[in-house]
N, CA, C and O atoms as a DFTB+ gen file, in Angstrom:
120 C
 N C O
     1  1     113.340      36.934      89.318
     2  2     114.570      36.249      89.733
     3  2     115.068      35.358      88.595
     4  3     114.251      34.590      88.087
     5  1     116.201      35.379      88.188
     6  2     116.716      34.833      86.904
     7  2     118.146      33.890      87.278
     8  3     119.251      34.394      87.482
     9  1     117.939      32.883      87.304
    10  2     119.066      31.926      87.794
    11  2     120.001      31.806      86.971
    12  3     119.603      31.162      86.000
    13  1     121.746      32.310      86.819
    14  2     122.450      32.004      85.544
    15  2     123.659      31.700      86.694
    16  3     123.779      31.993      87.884
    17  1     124.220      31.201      86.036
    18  2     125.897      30.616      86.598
    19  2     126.670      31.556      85.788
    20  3     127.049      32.677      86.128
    21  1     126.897      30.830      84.432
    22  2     128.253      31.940      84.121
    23  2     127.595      33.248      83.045
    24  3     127.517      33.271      81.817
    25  1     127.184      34.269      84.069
    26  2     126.450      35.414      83.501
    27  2     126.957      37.087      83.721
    28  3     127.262      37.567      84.813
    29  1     126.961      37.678      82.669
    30  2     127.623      39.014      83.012
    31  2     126.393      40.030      83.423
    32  3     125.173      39.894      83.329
    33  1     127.093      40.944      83.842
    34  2     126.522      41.733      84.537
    35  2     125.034      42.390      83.627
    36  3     125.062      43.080      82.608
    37  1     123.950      41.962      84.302
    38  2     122.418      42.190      83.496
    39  2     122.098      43.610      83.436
    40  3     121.556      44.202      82.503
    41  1     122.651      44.262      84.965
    42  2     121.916      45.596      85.144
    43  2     122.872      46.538      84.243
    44  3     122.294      47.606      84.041
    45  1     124.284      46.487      83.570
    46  2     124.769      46.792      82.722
    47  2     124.221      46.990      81.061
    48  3     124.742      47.798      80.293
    49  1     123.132      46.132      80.707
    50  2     122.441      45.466      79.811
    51  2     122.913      44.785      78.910
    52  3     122.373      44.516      77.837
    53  1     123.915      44.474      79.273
    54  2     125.093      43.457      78.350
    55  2     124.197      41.914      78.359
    56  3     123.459      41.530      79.266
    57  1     124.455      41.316      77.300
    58  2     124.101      39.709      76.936
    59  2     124.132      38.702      78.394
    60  3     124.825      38.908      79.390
    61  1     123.446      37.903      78.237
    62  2     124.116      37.008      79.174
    63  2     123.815      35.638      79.251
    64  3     122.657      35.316      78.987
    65  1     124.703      34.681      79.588
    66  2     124.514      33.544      79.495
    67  2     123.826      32.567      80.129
    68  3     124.274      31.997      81.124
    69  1     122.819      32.333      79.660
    70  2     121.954      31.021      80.199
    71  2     122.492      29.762      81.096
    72  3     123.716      29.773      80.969
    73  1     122.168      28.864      81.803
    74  2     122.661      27.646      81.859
    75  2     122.517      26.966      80.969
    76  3     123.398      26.153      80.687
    77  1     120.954      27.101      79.962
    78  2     120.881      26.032      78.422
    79  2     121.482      26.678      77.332
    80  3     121.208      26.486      76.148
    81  1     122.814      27.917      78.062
    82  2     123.242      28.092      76.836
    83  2     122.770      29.002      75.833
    84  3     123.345      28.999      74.745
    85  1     121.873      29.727      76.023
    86  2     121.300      30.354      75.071
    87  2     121.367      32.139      75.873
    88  3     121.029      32.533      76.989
    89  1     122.148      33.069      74.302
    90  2     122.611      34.435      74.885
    91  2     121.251      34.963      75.042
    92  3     120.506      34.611      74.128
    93  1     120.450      36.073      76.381
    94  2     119.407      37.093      75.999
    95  2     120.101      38.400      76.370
    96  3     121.243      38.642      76.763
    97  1     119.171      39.069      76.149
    98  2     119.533      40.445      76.864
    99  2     118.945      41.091      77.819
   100  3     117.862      40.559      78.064
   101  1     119.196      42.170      78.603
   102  2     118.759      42.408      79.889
   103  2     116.946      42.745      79.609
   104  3     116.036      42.597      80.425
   105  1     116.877      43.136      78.454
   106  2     115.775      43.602      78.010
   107  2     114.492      42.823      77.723
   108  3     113.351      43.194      77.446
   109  1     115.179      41.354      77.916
   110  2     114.394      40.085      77.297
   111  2     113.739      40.250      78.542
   112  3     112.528      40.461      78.606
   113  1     114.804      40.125      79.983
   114  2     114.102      39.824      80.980
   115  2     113.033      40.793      81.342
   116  3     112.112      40.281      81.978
   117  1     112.898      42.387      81.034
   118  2     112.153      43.236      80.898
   119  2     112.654      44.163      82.288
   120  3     112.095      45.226      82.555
């Protein structure tokens, strides 16, 4: 479970935005 506010779509595997701000990728989350 990955908590983001302003975040694009993960299962897409596009970037996404943290709340501290910091970009990962869907892949980070595994």
């Amino acid at each position: 479970m990955i908590d983001i506010y302003p975040a694009i779509d993960i299962y897409n595997g596009e970037a996404v935005s943290l709340e501290n701000g910091d970009i990962k990728r869907k892949e980070s989350f595994g």
